[in-house]
Each structure stands twice: as C-alpha cells, then as structure tokens.
N, C-alpha and C positions, 0 to 999 in steps of 0.2 A: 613579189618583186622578181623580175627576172633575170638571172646572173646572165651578164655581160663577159665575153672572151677575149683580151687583149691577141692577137694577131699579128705576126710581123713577118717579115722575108728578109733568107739568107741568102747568102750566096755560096753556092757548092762547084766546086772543081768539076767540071763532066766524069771525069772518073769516081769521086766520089758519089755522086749518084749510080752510077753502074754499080761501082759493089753494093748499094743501098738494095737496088733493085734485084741483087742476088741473095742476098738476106732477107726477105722475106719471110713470113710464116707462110702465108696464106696472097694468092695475088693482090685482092681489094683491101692488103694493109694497107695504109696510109705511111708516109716518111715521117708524120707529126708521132703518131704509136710505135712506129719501130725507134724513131730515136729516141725518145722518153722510156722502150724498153732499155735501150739498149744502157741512157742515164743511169736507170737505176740498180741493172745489173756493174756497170760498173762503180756505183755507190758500196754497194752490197760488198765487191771484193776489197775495194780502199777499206772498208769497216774491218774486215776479216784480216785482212792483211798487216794493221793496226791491231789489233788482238790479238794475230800469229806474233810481232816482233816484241809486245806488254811480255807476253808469255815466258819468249824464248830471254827475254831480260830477266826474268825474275829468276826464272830455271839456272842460267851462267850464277848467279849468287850459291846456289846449291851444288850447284855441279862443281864448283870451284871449295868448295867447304868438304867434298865427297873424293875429291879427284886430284884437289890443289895440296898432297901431303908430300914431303920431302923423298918416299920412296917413289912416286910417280916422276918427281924433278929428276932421280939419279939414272933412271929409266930412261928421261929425253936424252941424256947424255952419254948412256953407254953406247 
C-alpha cells in the first residue's frame, strides 16, 4: 500500500520567506525540511527549558533548607 502525503499552503509574509531563504543549509533545501527542522529544534528547547525550571524548583526547596537559616536573614539586614 502506498502511503499518501497530506499537502497544504500557507501563507508567508515576503520577508519571512527571505529570512527562510537565508537559513538554509544547503541551497536545494526545501522550506517544507527547513521548517520541520526548525519545529523540532524548537520542541527540543521548550523540552529542555521545562527540565531547566523542574530542576531549578526542586533545588529552591534545598537551597532554602541550606541558605534559609536565621544568621543568613540577620546578614540581609545588616
């Protein structure tokens, strides 16, 4: 059976095709390969980006058990 490719047209600003066409890898990229790269690099950083702020959540609970002690408060104050 042969898979079938669903197709459609957007519509892009002239200028957003120009920077399209300065991003390129290679000239015979296609705009359909560069923006599914470009999808999935920015997938990759919302993922990571989400893991950086889990992280830095969990860390504030320690950092404040480590940091949060009454001679560090008398310290903001002098």
């Amino acid at each position: 059976m042969e898979k079938t490719s669903a197709v459609t047209t957007i519509q892009l600003d002239k200028s957003v095709v120009d920077s399209l066409k300065k991003m390129r890898e290679y000239p015979r990229q296609t705009y359909n390969e560069l923006i599914s790269k470009m999808a999935n690099v920015f997938k990759s950083a919302k993922t990571r980006n989400q893991y950086d702020e889990f992280l830095h959540k969990v860390q504030q609970q320690k950092m404040k058990e480590l940091w949060g002690t009454k001679e560090d408060e008398d310290w903001e104050h002098a």
